[in-house]
DSSP file (Angstrom, degrees, kcal/mol; ACC not computed):
  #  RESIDUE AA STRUCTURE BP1 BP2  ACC     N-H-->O    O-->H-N    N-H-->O    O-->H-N    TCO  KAPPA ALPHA  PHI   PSI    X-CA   Y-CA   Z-CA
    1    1 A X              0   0    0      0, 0.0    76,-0.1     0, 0.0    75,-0.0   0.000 360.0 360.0 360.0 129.7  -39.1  -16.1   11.3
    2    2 A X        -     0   0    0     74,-0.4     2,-0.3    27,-0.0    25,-0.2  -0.273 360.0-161.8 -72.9 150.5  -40.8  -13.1   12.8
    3    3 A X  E     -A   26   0A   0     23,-1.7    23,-4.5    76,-0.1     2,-0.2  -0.947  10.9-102.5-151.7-166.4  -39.9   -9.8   11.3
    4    4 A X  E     -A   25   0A   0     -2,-0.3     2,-0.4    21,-0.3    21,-0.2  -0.489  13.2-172.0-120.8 133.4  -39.8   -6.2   11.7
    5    5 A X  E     -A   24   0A   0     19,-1.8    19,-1.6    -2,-0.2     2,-0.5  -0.998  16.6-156.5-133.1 151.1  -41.8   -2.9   10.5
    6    6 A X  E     -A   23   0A   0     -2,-0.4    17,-0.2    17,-0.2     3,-0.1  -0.918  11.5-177.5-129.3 100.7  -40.3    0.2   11.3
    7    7 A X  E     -     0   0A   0     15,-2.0     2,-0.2    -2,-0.5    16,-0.1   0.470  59.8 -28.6 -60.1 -26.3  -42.8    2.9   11.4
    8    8 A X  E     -A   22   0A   0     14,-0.6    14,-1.3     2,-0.0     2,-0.4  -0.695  43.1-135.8 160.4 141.3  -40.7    6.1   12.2
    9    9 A X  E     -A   21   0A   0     -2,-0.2     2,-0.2    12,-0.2    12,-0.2  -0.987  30.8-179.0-118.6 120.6  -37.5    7.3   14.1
   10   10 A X  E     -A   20   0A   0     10,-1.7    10,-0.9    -2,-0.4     2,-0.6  -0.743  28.3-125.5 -85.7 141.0  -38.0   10.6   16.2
   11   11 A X        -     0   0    0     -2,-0.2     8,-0.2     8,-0.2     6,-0.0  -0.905  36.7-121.5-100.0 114.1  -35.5   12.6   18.4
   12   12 A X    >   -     0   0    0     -2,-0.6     2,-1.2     1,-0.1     3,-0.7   0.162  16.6-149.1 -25.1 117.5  -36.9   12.8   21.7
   13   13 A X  T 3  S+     0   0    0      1,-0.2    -1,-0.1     2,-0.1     6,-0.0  -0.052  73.2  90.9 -97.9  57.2  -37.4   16.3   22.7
   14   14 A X  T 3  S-     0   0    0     -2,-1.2    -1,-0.2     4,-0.1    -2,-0.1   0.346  98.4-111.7-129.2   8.5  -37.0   15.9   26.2
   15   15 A X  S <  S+     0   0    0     -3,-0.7    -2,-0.1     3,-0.1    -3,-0.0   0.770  81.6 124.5  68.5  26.1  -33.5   16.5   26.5
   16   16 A X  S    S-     0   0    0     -4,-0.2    28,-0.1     2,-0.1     3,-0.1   0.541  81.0-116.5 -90.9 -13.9  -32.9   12.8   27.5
   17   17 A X  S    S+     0   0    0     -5,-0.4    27,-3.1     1,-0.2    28,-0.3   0.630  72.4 128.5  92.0 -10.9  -30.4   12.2   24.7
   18   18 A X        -     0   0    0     25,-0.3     2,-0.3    26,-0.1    -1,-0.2  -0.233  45.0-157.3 -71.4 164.2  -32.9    9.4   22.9
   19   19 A X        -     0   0    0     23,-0.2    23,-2.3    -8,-0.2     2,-0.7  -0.917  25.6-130.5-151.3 130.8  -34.2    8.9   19.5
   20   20 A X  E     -AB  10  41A   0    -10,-0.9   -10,-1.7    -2,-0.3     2,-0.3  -0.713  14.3-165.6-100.4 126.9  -37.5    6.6   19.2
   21   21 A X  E     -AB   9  40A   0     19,-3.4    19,-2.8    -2,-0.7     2,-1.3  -0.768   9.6-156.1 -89.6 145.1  -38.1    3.8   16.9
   22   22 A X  E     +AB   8  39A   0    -14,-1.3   -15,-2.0    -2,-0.3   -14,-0.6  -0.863  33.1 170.2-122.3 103.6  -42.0    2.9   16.8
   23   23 A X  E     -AB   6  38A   0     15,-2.3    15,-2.0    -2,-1.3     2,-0.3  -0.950  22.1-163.3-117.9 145.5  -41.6   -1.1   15.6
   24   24 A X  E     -A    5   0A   0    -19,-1.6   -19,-1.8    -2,-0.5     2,-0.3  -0.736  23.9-119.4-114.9-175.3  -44.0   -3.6   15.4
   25   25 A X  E     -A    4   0A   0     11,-0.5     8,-2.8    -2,-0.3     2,-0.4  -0.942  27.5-152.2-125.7 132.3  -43.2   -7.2   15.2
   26   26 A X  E     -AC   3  32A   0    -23,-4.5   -23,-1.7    -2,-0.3     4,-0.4  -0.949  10.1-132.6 -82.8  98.2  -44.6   -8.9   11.9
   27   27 A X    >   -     0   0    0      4,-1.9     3,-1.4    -2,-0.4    -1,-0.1   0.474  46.2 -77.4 -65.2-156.8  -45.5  -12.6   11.8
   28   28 A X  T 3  S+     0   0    0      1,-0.2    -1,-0.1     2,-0.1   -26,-0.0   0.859 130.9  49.0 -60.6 -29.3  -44.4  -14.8    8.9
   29   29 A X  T 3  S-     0   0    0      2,-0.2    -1,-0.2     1,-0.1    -2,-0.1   0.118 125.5 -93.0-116.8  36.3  -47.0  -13.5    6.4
   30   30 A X  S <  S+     0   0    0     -3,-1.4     2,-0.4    -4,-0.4    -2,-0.1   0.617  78.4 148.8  84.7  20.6  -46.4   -9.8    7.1
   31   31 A X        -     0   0    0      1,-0.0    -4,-1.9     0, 0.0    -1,-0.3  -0.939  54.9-111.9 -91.9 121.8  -49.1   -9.5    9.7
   32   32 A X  B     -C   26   0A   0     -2,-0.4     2,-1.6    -6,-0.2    -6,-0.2  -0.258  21.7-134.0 -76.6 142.1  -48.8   -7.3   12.4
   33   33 A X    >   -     0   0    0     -8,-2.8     3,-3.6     1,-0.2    -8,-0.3  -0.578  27.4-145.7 -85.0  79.3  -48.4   -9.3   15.7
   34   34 A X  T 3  S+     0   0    0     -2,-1.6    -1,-0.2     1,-0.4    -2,-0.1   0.457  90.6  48.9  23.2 -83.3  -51.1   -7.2   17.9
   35   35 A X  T 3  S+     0   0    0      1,-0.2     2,-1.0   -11,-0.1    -1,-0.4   0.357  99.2  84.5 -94.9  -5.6  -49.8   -7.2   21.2
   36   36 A X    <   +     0   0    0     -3,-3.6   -11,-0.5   -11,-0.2     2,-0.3  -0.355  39.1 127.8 -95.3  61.8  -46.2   -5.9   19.8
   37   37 A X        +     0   0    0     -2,-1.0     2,-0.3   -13,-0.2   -13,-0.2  -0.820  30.1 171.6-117.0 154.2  -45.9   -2.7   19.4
   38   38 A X  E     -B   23   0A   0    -15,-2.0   -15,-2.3    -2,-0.3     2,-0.6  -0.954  32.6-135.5-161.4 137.0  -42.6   -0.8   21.2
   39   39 A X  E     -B   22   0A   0     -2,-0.3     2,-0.7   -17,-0.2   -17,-0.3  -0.999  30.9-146.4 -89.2 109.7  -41.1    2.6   21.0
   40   40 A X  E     -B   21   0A   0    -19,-2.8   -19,-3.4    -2,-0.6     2,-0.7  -0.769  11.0-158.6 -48.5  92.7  -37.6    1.6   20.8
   41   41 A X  E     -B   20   0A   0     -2,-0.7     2,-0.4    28,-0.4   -21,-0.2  -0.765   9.0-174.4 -92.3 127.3  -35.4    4.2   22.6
   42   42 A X        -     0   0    0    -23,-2.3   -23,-0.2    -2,-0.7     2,-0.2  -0.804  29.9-117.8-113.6 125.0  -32.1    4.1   21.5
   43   43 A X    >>  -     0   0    0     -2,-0.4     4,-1.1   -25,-0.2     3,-0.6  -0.511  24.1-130.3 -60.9 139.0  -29.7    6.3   23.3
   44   44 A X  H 3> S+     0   0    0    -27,-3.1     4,-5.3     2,-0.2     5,-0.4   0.946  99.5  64.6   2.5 -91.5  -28.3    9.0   20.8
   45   45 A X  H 34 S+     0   0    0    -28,-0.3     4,-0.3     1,-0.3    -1,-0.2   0.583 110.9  29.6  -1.1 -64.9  -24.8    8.4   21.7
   46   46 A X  H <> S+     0   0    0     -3,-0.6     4,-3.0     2,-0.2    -1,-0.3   0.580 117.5  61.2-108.4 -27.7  -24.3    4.6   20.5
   47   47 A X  H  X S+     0   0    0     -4,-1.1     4,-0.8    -3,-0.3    -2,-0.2   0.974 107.0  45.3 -60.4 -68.8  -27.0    5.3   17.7
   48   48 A X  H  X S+     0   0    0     -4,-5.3     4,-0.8     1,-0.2    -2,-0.2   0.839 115.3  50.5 -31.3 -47.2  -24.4    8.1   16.3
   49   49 A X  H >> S+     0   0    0     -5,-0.4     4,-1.1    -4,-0.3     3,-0.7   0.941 104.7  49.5 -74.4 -44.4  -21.9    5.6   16.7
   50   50 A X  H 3< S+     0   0    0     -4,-3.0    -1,-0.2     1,-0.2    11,-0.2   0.733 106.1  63.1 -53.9 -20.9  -23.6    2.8   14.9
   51   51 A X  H 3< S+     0   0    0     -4,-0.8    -1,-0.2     1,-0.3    -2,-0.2   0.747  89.1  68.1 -86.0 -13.4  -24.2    5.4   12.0
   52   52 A X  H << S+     0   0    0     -4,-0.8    -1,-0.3    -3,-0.7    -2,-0.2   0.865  86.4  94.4 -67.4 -51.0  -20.4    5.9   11.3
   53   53 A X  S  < S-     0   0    0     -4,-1.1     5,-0.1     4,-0.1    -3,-0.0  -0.141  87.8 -91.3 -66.4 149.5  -20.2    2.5   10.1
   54   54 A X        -     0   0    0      1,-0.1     4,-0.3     3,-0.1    -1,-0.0   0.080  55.0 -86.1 -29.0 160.6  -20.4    1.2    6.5
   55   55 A X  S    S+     0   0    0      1,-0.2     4,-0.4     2,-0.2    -1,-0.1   0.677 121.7  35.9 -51.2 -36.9  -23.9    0.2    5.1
   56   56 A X  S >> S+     0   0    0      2,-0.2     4,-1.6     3,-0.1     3,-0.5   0.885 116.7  40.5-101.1 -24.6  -23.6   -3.2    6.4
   57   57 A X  T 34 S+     0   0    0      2,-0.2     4,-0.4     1,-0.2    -2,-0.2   0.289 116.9  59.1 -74.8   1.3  -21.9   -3.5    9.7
   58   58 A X  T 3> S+     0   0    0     -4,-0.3     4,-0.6     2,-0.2    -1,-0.2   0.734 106.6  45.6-103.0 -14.4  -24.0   -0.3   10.3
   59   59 A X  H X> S+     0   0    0     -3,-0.5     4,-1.4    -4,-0.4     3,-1.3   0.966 113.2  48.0 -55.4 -73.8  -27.2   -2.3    9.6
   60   60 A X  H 3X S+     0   0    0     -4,-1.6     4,-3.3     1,-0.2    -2,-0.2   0.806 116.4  44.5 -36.7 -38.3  -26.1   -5.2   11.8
   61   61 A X  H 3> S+     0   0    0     -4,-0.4     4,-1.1     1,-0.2    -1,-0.2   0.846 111.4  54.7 -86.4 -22.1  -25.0   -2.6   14.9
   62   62 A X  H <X S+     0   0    0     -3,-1.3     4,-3.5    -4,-0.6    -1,-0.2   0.911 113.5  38.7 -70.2 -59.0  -28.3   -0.6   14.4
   63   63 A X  H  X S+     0   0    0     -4,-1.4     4,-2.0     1,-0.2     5,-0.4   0.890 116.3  52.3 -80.6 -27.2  -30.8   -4.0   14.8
   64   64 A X  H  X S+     0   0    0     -4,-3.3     4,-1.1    -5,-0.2    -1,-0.2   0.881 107.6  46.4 -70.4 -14.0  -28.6   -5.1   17.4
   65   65 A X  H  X S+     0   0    0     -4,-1.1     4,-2.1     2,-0.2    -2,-0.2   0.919 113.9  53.2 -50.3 -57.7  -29.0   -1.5   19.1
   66   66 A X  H  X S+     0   0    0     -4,-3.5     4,-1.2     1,-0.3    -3,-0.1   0.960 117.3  37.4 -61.5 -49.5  -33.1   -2.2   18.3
   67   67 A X  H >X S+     0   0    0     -4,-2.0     4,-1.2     1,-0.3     3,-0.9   0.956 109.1  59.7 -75.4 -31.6  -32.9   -5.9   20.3
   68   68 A X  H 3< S+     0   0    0     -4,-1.1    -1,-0.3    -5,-0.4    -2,-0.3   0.935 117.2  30.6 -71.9 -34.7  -30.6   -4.9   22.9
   69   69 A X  H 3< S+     0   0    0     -4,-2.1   -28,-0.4     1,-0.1    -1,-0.2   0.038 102.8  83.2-106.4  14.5  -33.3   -2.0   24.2
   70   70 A X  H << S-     0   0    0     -4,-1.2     2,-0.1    -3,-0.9    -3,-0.1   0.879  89.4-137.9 -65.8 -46.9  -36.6   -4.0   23.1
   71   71 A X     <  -     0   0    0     -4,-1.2     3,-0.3    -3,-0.2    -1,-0.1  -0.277  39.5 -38.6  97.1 148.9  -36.6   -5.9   26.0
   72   72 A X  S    S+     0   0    0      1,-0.2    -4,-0.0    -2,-0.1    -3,-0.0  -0.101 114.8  50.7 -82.3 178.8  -37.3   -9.4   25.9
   73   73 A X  S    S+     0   0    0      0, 0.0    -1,-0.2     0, 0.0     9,-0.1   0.585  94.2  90.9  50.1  28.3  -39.9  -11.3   23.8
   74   74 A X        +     0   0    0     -3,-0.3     2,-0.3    -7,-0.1    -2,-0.1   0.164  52.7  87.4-120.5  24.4  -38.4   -9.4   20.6
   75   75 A X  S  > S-     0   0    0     -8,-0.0     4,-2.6    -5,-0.0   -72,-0.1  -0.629  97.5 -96.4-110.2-165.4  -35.8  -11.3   19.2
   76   76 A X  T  4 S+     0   0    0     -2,-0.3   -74,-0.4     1,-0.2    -2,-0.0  -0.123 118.2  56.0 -97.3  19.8  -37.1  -13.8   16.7
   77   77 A X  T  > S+     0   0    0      3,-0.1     4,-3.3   -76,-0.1    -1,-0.2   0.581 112.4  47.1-129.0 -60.7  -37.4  -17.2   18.9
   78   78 A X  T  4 S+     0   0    0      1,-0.3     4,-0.5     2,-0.2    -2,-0.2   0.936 116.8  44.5 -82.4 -31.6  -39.8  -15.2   21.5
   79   79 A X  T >X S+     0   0    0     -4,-2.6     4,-2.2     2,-0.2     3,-0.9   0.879 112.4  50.3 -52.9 -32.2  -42.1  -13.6   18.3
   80   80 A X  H 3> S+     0   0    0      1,-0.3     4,-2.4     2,-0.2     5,-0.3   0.984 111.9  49.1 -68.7 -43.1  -42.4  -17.0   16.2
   81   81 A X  H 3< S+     0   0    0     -4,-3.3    -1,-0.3     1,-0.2    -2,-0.2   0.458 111.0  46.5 -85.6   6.5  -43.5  -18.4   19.1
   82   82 A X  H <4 S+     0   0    0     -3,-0.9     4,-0.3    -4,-0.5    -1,-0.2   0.736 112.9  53.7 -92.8 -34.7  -46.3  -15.5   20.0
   83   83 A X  H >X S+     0   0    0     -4,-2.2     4,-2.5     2,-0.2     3,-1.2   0.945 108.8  46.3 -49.1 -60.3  -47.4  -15.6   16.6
   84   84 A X  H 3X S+     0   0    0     -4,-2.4     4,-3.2     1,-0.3     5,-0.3   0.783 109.8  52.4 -13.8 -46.5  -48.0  -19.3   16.7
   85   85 A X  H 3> S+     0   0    0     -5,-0.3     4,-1.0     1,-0.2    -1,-0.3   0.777 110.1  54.9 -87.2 -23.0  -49.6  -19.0   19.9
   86   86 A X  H <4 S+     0   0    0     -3,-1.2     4,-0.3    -4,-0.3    -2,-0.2   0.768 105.8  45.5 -52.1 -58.3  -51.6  -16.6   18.2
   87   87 A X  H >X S+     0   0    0     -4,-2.5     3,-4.4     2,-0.1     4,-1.5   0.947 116.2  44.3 -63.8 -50.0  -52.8  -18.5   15.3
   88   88 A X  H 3< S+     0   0    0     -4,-3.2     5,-0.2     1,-0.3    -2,-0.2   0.887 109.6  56.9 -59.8 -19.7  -53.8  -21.7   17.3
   89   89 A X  T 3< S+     0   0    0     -4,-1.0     4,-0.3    -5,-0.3    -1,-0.3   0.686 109.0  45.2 -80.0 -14.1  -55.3  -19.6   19.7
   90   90 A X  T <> S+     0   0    0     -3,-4.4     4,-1.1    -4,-0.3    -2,-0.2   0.646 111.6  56.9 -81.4 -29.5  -57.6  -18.1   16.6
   91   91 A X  T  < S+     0   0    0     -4,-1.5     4,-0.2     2,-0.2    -2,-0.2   0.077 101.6  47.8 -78.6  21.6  -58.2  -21.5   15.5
   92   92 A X  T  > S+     0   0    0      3,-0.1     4,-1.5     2,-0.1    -2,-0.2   0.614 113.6  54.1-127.0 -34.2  -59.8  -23.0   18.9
   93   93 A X  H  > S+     0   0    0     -4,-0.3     4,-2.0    -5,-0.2     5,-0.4   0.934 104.7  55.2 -79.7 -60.3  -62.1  -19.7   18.8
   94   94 A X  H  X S+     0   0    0     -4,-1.1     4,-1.2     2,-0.2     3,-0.4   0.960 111.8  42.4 -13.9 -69.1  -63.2  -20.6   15.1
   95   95 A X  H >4 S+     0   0    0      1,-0.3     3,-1.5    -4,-0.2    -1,-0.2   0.951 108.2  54.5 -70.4 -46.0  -64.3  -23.8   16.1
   96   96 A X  H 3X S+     0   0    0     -4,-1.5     4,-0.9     1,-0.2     3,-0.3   0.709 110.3  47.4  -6.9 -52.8  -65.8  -22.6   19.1
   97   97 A X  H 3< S+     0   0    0     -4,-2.0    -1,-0.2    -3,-0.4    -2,-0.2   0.299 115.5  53.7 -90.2   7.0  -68.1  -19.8   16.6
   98   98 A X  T << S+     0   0    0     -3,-1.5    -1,-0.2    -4,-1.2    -2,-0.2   0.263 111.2  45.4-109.4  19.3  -68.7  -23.1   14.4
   99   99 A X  T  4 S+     0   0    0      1,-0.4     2,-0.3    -3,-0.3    -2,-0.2   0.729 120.0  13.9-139.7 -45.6  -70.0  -24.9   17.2
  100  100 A X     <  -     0   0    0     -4,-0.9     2,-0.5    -5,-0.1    -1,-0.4  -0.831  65.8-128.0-110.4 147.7  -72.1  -22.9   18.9
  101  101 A X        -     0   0    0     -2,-0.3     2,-0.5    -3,-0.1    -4,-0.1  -0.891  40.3 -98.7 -79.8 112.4  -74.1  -19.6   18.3
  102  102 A X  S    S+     0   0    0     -2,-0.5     2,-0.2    -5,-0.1    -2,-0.0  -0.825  93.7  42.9-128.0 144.6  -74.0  -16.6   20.7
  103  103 A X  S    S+     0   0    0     -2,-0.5     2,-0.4     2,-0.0    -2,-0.1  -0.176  80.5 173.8 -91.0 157.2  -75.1  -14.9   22.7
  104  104 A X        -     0   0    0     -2,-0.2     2,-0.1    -4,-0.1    -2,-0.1  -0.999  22.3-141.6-123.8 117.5  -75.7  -18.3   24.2
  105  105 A X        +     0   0    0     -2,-0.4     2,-0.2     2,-0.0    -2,-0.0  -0.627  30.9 158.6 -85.1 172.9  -77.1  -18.6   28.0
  106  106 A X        -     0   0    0     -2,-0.1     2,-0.3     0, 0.0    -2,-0.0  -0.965  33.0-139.7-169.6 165.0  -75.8  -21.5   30.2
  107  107 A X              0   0    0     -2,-0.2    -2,-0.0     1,-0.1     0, 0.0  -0.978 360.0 360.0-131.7 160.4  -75.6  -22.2   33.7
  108  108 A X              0   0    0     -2,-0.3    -1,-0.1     0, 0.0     0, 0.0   0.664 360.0 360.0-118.4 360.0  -72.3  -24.0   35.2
């Protein structure tokens, strides 16, 4: 299961009524997933609202705030499976630099 690092929450100063969360997506062994990095902007408004709640339905309303304005490939189905694709894709260049030496010339 992918998970989450939450780097810092800002309020936009642009009179747009946002506040940015800077997440990255972590793979299973706490390693940050490259290519994932997001400012979450989370409207104020619904942000405020989420904060009203107890400690745990105010958690839940908060990361569903976070998924609903990620944008897709951030819930946890479309990360496992980018980390994955990640690893195998690190192991097929391994064997590749244990298989050859380069620079290598070649013609095709």
């Amino acid at each position: 299961m992918a998970k989450y690092r939450l780097d810092n929450v800002v309020a936009v100063q642009d009179g747009s009524g946002l506040v940015r969360f800077d997440v990255w997506a972590l793979d299973a062994d706490d390693v940050i997933i490259p290519s994932k990095h997001k400012d979450v902007m989370l409207p104020m408004a619904e942000l405020a609202a989420a904060m009203q709640l107890a400690v745990t339905p105010r958690i839940a309303a908060i990361k569903a705030l976070l998924l609903l304005y990620a944008g897709d490939g951030w819930d946890n189905d479309g990360l496992d499976a980018e980390a994955l694709l990640n690893t195998q894709t690190t192991d097929v260049a391994a064997a590749v630099n244990a298989w050859i030496t380069v620079p290598q010339t070649f013609a095709l």
